[in-house]
C-alpha positions in Angstrom: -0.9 28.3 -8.6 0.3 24.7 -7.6 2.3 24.0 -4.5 4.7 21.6 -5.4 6.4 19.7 -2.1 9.1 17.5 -2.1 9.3 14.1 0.0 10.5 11.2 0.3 9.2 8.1 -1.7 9.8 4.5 -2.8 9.1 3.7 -6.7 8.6 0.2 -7.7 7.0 -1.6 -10.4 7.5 2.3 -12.6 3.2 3.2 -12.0 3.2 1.5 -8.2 4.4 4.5 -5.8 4.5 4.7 -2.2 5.6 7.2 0.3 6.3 7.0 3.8 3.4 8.6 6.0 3.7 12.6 5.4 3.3 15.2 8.2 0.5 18.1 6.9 -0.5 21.1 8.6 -3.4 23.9 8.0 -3.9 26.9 10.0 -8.1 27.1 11.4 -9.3 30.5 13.3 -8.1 28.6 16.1 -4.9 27.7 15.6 -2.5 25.7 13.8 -3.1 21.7 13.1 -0.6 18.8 12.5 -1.5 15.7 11.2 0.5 12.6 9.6 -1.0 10.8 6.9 -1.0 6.7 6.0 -1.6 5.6 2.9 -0.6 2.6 0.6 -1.2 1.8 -3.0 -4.5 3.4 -5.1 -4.6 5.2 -1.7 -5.8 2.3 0.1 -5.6 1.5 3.8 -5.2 5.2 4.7 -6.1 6.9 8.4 -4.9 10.3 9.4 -4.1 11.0 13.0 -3.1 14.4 15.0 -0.3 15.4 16.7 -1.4 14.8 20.3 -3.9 12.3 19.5 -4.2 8.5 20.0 -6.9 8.5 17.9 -6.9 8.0 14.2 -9.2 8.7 11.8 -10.0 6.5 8.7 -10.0 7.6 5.2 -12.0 5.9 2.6 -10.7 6.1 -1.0 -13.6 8.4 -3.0 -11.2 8.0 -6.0 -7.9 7.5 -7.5 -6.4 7.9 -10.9 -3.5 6.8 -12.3 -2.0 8.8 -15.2 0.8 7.4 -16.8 -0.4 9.4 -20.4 -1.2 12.4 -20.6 2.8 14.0 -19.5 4.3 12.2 -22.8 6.7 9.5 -22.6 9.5 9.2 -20.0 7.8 11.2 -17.6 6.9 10.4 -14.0 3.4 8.8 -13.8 0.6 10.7 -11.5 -1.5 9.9 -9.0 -4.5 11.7 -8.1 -6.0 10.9 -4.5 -9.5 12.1 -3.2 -10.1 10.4 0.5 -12.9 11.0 2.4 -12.7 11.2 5.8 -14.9 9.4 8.0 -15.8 10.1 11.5 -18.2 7.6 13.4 -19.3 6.2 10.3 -20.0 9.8 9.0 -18.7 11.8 6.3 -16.6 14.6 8.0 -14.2 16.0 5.6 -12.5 15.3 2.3 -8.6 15.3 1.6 -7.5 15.8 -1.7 -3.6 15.6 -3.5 -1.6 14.7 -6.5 1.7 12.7 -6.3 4.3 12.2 -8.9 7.5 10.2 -8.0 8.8 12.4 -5.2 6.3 15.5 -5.6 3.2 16.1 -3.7 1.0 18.8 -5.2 -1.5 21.1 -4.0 -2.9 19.0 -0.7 -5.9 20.6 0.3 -9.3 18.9 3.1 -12.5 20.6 2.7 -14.2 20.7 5.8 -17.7 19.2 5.1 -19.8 21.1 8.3 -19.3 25.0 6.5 -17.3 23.5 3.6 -14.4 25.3 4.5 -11.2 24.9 1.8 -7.8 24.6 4.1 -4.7 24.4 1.3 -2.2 22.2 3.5 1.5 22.2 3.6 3.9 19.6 3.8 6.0 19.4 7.0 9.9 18.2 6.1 11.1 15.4 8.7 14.5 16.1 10.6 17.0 13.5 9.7 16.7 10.0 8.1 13.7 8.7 7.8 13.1 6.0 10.4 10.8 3.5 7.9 7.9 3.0 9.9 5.0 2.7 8.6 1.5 2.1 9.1 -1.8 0.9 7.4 -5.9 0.6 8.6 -7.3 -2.1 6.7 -10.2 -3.7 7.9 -10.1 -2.0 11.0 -7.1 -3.3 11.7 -3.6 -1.1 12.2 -0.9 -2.9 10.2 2.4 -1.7 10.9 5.8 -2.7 9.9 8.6 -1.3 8.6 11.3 -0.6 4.9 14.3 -0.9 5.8 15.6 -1.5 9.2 13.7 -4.4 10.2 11.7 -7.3 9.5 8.4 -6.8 12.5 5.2 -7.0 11.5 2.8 -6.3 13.6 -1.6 -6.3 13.4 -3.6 -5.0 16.0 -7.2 -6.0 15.8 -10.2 -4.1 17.1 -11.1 -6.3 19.7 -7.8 -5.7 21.1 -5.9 -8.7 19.8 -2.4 -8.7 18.6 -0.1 -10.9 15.7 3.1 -10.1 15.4 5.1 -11.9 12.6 8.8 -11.8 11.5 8.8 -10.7 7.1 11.6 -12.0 4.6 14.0 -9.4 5.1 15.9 -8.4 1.9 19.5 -9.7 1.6 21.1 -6.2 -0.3 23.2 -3.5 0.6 19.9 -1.1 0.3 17.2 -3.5 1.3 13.4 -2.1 1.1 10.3 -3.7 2.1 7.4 -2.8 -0.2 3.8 -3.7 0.4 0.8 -3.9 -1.8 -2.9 -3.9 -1.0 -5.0 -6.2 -3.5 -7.7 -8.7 -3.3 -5.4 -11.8 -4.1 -8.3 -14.3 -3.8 -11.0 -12.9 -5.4 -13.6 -12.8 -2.5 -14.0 -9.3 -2.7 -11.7 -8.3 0.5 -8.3 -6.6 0.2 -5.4 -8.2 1.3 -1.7 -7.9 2.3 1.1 -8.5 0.4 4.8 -7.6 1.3 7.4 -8.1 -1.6 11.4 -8.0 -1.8 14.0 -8.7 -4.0 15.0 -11.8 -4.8 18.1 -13.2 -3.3 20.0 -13.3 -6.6 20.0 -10.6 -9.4 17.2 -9.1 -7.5 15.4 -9.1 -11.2 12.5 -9.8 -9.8 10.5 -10.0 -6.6 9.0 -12.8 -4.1 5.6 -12.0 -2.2 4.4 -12.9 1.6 0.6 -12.7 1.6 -1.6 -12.3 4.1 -5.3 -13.1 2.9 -8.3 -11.4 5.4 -11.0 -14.0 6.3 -14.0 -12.1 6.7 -15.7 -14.7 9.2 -12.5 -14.8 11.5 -11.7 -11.4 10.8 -8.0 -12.2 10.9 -4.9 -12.1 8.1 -3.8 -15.7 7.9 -0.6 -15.9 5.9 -1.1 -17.7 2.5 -0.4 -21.4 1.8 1.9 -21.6 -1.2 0.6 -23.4 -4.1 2.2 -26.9 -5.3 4.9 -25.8 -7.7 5.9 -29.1 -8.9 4.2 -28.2 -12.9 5.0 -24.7 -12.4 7.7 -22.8 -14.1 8.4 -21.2 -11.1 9.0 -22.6 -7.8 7.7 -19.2 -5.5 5.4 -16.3 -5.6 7.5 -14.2 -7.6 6.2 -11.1 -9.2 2.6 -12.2 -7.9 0.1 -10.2 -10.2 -3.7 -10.5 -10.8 -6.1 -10.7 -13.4 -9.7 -9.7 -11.7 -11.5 -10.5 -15.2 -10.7 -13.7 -14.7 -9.9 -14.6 -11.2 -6.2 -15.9 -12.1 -3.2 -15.6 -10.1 -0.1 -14.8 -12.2 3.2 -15.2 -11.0 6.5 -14.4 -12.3 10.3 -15.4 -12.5 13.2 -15.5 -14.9 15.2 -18.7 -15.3 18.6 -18.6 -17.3 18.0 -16.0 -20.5 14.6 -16.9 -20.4 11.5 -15.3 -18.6 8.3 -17.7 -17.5 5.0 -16.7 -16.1 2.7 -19.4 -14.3 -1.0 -18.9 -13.9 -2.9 -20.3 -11.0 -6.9 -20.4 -10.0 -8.1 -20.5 -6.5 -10.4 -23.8 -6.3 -13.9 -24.1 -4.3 -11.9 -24.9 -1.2 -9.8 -21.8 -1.1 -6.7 -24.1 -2.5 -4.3 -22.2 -5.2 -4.0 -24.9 -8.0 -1.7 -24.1 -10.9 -3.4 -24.0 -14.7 -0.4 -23.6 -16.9 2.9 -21.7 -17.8 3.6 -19.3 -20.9 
């Protein structure tokens, strides 16, 4: 039988879900355990850590699915997650679930030393939800926060700190999103936080952070010229892998434009054309 959980979520971009870290708990021979669990998009950038503990543990995506088919039209899309969960380097358990819009359904780890199955429950949070939130990318803990302020704050594992102020949104139910992607193609994820326009709110604007492997660092991303483009911000910033383009997005008057940009051999965003 599936265990269906409610919680609470953020659904943008229809397929793109996120959730505020969740609170899980299995019962061992021992006793009982309590853990939260990070995540962002495709499951990336997700750590678990215990109640009681300073330590967290990372999880590395195994796989992810996005079905968006197979319910019929008009129905919530679903995401499958499988983690695996990575102690000194070593494979130490595996975390499994299934989300759809605000649903989490059957969360389960599998203990890897007697490959023990633990079904795990989801723990409801007393009162409003404070917004934090909290990613390990890299090795770095990014944390920051939806909706009641704009402080962002990475803390490296050599002990270093950058904190940074974010675009807050100008609405009466502001929410700061973020997206993990590889926005320049090198083959390392990167950071992207994204809120409403200022006007309509029709679309969205982007801050990116882009991790440089040889500092280790996120160094927030030089905007492109825009004097040929369409659109005059990173709007609706998409990707197209297949052929290392930039796409970005914005709606002037009745009309809708989309301006595609290639990253040149100096790291430099250079626009290619509108459509």
């Amino acid at each position: 039988m599936k265990k269906l959980f409610l919680l609470f979520v953020i659904a943008i971009f229809g397929t793109f879900l996120h959730a505020q870290p969740i609170t899980l708990k299995y019962v061992t021979d021992m006793k009982e355990l309590r853990l939260k669990l990070y995540y962002g998009n495709g499951g990336k950038g997700a750590f678990i850590q215990y109640e009681g503990k300073k330590e967290i543990i990372p999880l590395k995506v195994k796989s992810y699915k996005l079905d968006t088919i197979s319910q019929g039209p008009g129905q919530p899309a679903h995401h499958y997650f499988v983690w695996d969960e990575m102690v000194n380097g070593k494979l130490n358990g595996t975390y499994k679930m299934m989300q759809m819009k605000n649903v989490i359904v059957d969360p389960s780890y599998v203990r890897i030393r007697d490959f023990t199955h633990f079904d795990l429950e989801l723990l409801e949070e007393e009162g409003e939800p404070d917004g934090e939130d909290k990613y390990l990318l890299h090795g770095a803990i990014i944390s920051f926060n939806h909706f009641y302020n704009n402080n962002l704050l990475i803390e490296y594992p050599d002990g270093k700190k950058m904190t940074a102020e974010l675009p807050f949104p100008d609405s009466p139910d502001p929410a700061q999103q973020s997206i993990i992607e590889d926005y320049n193609f090198d083959g390392y994820d990167d950071l992207a936080f994204t809120i409403p326009d200022a006007g309509m709110g029709v679309y969205s604007t982007f801050t990116i952070y882009l991790y440089n492997p040889k500092t280790k660092r996120f160094d927030l991303f030089k905007e492109p010229d825009y004097s040929k483009s369409a659109c005059s911000c990173l709007c609706d910033v998409s990707v197209d892998k297949k052929n290392k383009l930039l796409y970005t997005g914005c709606r002037g008057g009745a009309s809708w434009h989309q301006d595609a940009y290639r990253f040149d051999k100096n790291g430099a965003l250079k626009w290619v054309g509108t459509r």
